[in-house]
DSSP file (Angstrom, degrees, kcal/mol; ACC not computed):
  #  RESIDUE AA STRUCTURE BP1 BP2  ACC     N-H-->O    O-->H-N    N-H-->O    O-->H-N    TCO  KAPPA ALPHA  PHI   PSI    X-CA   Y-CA   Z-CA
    1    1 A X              0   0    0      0, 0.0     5,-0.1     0, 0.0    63,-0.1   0.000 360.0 360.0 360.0 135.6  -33.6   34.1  -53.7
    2    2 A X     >  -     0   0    0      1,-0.1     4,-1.4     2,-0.1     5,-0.2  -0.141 360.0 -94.7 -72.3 176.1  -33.3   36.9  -51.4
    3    3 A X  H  > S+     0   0    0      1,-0.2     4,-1.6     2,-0.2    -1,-0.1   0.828 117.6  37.9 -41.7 -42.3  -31.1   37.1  -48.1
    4    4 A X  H  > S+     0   0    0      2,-0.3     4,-1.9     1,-0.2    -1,-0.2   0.575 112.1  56.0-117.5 -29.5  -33.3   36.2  -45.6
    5    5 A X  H  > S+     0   0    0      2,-0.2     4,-1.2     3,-0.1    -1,-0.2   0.791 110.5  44.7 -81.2 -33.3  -34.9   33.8  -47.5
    6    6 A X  H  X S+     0   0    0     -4,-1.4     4,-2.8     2,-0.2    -2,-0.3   0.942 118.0  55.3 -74.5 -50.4  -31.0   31.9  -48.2
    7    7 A X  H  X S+     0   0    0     -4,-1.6     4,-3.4     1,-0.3    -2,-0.2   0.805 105.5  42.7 -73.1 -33.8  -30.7   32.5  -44.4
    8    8 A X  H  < S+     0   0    0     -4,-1.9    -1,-0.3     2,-0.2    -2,-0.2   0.865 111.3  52.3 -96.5  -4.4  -33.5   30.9  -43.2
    9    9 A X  H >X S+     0   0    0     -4,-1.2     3,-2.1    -3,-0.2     4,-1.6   0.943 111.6  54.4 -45.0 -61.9  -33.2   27.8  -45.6
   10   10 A X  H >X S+     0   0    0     -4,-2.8     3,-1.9     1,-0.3     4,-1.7   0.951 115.4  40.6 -46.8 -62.9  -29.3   27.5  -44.1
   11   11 A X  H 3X S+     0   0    0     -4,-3.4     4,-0.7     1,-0.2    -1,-0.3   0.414 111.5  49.7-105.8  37.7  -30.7   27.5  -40.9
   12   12 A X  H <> S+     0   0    0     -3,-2.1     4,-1.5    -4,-0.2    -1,-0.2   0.507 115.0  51.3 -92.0  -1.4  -33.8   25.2  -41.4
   13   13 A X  H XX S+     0   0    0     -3,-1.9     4,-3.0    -4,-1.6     3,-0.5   0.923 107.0  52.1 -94.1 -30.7  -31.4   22.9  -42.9
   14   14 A X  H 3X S+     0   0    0     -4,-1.7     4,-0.8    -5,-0.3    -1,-0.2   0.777 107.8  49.0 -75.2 -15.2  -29.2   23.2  -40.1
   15   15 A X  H 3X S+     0   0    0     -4,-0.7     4,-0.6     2,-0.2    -1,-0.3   0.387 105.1  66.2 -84.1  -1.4  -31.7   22.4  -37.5
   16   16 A X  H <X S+     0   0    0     -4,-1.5     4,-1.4    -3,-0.5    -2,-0.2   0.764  97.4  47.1  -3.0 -76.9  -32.6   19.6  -39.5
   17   17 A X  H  X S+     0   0    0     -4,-3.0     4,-1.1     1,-0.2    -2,-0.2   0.703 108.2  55.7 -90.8   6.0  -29.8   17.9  -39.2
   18   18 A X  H  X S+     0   0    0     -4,-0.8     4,-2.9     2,-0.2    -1,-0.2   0.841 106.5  53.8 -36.2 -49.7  -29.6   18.3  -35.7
   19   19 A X  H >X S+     0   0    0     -4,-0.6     3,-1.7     1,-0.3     4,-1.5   0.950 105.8  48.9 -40.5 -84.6  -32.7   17.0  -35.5
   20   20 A X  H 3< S+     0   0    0     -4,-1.4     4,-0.5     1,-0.4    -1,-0.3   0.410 111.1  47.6 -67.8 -31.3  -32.0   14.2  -37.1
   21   21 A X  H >X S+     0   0    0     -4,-1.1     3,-1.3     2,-0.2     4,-0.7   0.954 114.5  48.2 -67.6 -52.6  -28.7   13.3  -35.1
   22   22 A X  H XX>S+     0   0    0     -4,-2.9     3,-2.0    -3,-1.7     4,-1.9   0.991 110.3  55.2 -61.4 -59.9  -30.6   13.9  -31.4
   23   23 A X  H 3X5S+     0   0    0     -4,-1.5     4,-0.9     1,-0.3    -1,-0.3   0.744 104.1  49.3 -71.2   0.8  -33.2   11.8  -32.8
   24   24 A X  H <>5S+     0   0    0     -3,-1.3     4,-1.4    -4,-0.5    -1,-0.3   0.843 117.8  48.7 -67.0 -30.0  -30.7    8.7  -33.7
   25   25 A X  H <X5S+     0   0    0     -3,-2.0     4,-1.4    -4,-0.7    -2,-0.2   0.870 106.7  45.4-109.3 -66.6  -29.7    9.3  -30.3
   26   26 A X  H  <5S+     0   0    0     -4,-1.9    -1,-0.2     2,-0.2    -3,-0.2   0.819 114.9  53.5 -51.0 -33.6  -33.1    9.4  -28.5
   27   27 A X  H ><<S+     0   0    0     -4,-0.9     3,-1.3    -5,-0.5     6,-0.3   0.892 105.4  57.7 -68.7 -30.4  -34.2    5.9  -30.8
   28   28 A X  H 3< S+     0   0    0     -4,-1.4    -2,-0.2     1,-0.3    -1,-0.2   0.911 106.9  39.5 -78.9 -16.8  -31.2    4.4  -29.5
   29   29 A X  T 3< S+     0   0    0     -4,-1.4     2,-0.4     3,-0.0    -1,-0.3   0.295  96.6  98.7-101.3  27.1  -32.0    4.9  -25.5
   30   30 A X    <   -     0   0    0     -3,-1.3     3,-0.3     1,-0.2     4,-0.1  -0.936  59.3-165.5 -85.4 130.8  -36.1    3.8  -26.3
   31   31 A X  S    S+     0   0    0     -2,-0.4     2,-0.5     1,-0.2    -1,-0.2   0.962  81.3  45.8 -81.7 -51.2  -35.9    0.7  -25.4
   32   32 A X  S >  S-     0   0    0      1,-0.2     3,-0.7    -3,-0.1    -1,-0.2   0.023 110.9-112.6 -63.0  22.9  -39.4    0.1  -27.2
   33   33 A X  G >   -     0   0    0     -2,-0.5     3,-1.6    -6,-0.3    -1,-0.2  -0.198  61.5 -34.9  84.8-177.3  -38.6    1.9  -30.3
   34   34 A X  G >  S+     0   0    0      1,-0.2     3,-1.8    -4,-0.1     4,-0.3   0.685 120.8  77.2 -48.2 -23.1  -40.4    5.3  -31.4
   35   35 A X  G <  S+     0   0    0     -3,-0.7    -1,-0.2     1,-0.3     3,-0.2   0.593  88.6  58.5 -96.0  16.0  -43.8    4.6  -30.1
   36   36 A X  G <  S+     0   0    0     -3,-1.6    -1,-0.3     1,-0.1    -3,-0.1  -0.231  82.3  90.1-104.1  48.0  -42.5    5.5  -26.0
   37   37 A X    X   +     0   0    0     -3,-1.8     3,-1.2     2,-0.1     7,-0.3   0.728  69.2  63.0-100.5  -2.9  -41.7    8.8  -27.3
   38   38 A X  T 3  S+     0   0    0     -4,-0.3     2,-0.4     1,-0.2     6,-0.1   0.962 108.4  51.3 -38.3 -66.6  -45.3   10.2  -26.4
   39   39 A X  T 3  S+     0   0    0      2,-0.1     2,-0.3     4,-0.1    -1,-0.2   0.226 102.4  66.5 -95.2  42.9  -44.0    9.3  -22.4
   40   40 A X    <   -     0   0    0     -3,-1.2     4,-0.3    -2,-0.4    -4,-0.0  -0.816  61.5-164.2-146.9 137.1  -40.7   11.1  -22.5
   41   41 A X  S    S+     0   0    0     -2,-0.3     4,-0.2     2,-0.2    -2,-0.1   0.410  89.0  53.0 -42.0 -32.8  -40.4   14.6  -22.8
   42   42 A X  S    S+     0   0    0      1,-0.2     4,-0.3     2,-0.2    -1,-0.2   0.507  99.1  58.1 -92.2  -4.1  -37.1   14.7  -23.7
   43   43 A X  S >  S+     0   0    0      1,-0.2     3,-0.9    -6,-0.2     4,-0.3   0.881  98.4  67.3 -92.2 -32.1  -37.2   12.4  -26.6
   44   44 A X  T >> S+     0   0    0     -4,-0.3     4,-1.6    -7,-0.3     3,-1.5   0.699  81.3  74.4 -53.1 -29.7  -39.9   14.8  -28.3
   45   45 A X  H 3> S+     0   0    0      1,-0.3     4,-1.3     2,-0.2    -1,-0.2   0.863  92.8  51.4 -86.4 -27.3  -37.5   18.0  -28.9
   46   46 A X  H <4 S+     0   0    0     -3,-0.9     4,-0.4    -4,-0.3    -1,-0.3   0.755 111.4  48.9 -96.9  14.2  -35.6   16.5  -32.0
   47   47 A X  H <> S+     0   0    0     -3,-1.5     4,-1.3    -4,-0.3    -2,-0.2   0.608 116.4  44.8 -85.3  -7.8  -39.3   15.6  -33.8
   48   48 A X  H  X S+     0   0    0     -4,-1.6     4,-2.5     1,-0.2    -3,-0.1   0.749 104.5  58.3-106.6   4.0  -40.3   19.2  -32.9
   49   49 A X  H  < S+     0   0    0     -4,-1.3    -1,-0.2    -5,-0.3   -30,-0.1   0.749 111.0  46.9 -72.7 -22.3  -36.7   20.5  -34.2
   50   50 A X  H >> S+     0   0    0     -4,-0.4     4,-2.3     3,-0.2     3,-1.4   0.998 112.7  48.4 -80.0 -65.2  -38.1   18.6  -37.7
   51   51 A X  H 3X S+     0   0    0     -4,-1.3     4,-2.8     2,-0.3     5,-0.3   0.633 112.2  47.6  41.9 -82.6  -41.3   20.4  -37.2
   52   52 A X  H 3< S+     0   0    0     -4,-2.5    -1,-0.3     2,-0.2    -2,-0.2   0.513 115.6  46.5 -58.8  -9.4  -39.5   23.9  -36.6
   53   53 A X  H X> S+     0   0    0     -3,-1.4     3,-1.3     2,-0.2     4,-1.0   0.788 106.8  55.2-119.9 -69.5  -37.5   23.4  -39.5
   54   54 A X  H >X S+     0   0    0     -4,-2.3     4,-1.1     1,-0.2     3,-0.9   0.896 112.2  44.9 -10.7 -56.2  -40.2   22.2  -41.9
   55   55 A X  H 3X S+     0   0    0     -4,-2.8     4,-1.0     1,-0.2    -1,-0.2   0.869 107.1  57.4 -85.9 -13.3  -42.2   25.3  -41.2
   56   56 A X  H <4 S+     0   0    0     -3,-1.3     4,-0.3    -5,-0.3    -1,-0.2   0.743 108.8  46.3 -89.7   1.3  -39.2   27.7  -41.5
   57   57 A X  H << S+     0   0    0     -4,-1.0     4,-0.5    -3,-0.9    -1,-0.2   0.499 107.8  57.8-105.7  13.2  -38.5   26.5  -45.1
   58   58 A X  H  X S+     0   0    0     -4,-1.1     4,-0.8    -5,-0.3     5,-0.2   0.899 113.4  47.0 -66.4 -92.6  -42.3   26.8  -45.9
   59   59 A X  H  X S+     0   0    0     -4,-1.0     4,-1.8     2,-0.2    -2,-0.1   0.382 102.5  51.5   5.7 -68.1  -41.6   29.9  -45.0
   60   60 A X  H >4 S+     0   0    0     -4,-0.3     3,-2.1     2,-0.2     2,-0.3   0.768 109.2  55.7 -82.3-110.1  -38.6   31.0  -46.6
   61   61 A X  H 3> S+     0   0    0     -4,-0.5     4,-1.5     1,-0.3    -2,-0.2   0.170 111.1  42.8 -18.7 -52.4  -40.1   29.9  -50.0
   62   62 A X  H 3X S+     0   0    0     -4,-0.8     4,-0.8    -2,-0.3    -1,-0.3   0.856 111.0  62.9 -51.5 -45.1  -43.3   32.2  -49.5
   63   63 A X  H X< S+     0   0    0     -3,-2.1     3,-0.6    -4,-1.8    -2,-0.2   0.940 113.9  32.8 -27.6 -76.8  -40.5   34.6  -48.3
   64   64 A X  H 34 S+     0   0    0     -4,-0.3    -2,-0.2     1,-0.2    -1,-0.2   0.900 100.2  65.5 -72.7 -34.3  -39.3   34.4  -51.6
   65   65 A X  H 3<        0   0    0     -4,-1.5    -1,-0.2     1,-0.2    -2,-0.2   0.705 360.0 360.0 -55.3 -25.8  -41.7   34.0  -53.8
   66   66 A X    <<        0   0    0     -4,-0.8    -1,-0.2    -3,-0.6    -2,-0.2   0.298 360.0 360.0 -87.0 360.0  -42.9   38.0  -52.5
């Protein structure tokens, strides 16, 4: 695997588990679970940190694969 390709894996993996901490942390102040995150803005950013970090290890695989 090349550099850039190692680098952006490290840091899909590390926005990843950001994600995944803000979004323990955003289920625990919905009072109605996952389905009121559509009407807060702020509760959205660690599903679109999973998002961002999905498509940057797509990436980096294609990345490598060249």
């Amino acid at each position: 695997m090349t550099r850039p390709a190692s680098l952006l894996i490290l840091t899909a993996a590390l926005l990843a588990t950001v994600s995944l901490v803000g979004l323990g942390y955003v289920k625990a102040e919905l009072a109605g679970g996952l389905r009121e995150v559509p009407q807060h803005w702020w509760s959205a950013l660690p599903l679109l940190g999973l998002l961002v970090s999905a498509a940057t290890t797509h990436a980096a695989h294609r990345l490598s694969k060249t």
